[in-house]
MIVO-335190 format. One line per 3 residues: number of its first residue (from 0); their letters; for each residue x, y, z of C-alpha. Coordinates in nm, 2 decimals. Each point is the difference from the previous one (the first is absolute). Last residue first. Example, Ala and Ser with C-alpha at 12.3 -4.5 7.8 and 13.67 -1.06 7.14 Angstrom:
! MIVO-335190
1> SA> 1.37/-0.11/0.71 ~ -0.14/-0.34/0.07
//
This chain:
! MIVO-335190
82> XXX> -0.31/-0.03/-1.07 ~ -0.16/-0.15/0.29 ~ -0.15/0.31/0.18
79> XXX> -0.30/-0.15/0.08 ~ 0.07/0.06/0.40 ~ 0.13/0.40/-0.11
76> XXX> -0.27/0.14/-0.16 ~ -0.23/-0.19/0.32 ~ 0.23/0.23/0.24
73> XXX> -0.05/0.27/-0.22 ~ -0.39/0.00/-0.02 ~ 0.01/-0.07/0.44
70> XXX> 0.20/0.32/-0.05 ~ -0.27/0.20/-0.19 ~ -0.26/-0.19/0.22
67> XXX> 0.14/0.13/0.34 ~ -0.02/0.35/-0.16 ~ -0.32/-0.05/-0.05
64> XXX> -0.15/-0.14/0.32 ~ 0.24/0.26/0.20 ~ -0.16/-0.08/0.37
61> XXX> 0.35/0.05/0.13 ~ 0.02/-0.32/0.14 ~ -0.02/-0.10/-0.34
58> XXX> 0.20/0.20/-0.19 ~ 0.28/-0.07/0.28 ~ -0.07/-0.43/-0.10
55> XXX> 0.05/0.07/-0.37 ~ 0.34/0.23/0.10 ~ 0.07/-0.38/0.16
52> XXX> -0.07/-0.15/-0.31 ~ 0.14/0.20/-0.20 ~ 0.35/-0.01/0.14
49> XXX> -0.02/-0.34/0.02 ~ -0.03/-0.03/-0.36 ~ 0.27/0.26/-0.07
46> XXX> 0.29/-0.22/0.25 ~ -0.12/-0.35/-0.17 ~ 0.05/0.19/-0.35
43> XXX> 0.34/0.14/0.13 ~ 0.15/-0.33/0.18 ~ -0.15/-0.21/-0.33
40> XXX> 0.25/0.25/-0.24 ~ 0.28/-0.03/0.23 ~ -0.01/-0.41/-0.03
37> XXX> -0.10/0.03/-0.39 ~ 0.32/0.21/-0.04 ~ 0.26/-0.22/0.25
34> XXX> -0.16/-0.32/-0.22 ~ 0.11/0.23/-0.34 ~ 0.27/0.05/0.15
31> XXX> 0.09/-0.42/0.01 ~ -0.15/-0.04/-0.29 ~ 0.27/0.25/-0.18
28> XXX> 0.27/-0.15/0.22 ~ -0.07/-0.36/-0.18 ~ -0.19/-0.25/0.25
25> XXX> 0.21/-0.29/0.10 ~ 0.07/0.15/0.35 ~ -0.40/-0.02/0.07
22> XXX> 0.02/-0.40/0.01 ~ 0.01/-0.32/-0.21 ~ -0.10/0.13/-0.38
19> XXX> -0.36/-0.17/0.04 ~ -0.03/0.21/0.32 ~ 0.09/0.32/-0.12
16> XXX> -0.17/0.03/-0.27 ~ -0.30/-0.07/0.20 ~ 0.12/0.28/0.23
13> XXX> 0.01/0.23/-0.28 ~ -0.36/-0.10/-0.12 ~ -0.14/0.04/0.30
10> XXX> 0.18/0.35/0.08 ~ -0.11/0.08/-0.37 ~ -0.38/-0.08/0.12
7> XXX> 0.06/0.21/0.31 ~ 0.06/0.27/-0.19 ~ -0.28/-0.01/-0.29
4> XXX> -0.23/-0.05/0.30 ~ -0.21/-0.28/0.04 ~ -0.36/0.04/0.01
1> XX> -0.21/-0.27/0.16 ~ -0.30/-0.14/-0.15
//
């Protein structure tokens, strides 16, 4: 199964709207931020996620067994994080 994440499911559902209504410029201006706000909110989750991994990847080189599985922990926290 693959998780879906509450914001990329509105980003779905917003650009289904936006299709049966004929294009993006037929959204309200509410929608329209709320896009810009589920846009921002991916770049920051993508931005944490990689984060981790690649602190994940210094843990390991490091020879840090369990401080590599705390953030291995977080990284899984955050790939069920559906909502």
């Amino acid at each position: 199964m693959i998780a879906i994440h509450v914001v990329h499911r509105r980003l779905a559902e917003l650009a289904e709207k936006a299709e049966r209504l004929g294009g993006y410029d037929r959204l309200t201006a509410d929608e329209m931020l709320e896009i810009f706000h589920c846009v921002q909110e991916n770049a920051r989750f993508v931005r944490r996620y990689d984060e981790l991994r690649n602190l994940a990847l210094v843990a390991r080189a490091a020879g840090d067994r369990e401080w590599e599985a705390e953030i291995r922990e977080r990284i899984a926290r955050m790939e069920v994080w559906t909502g």
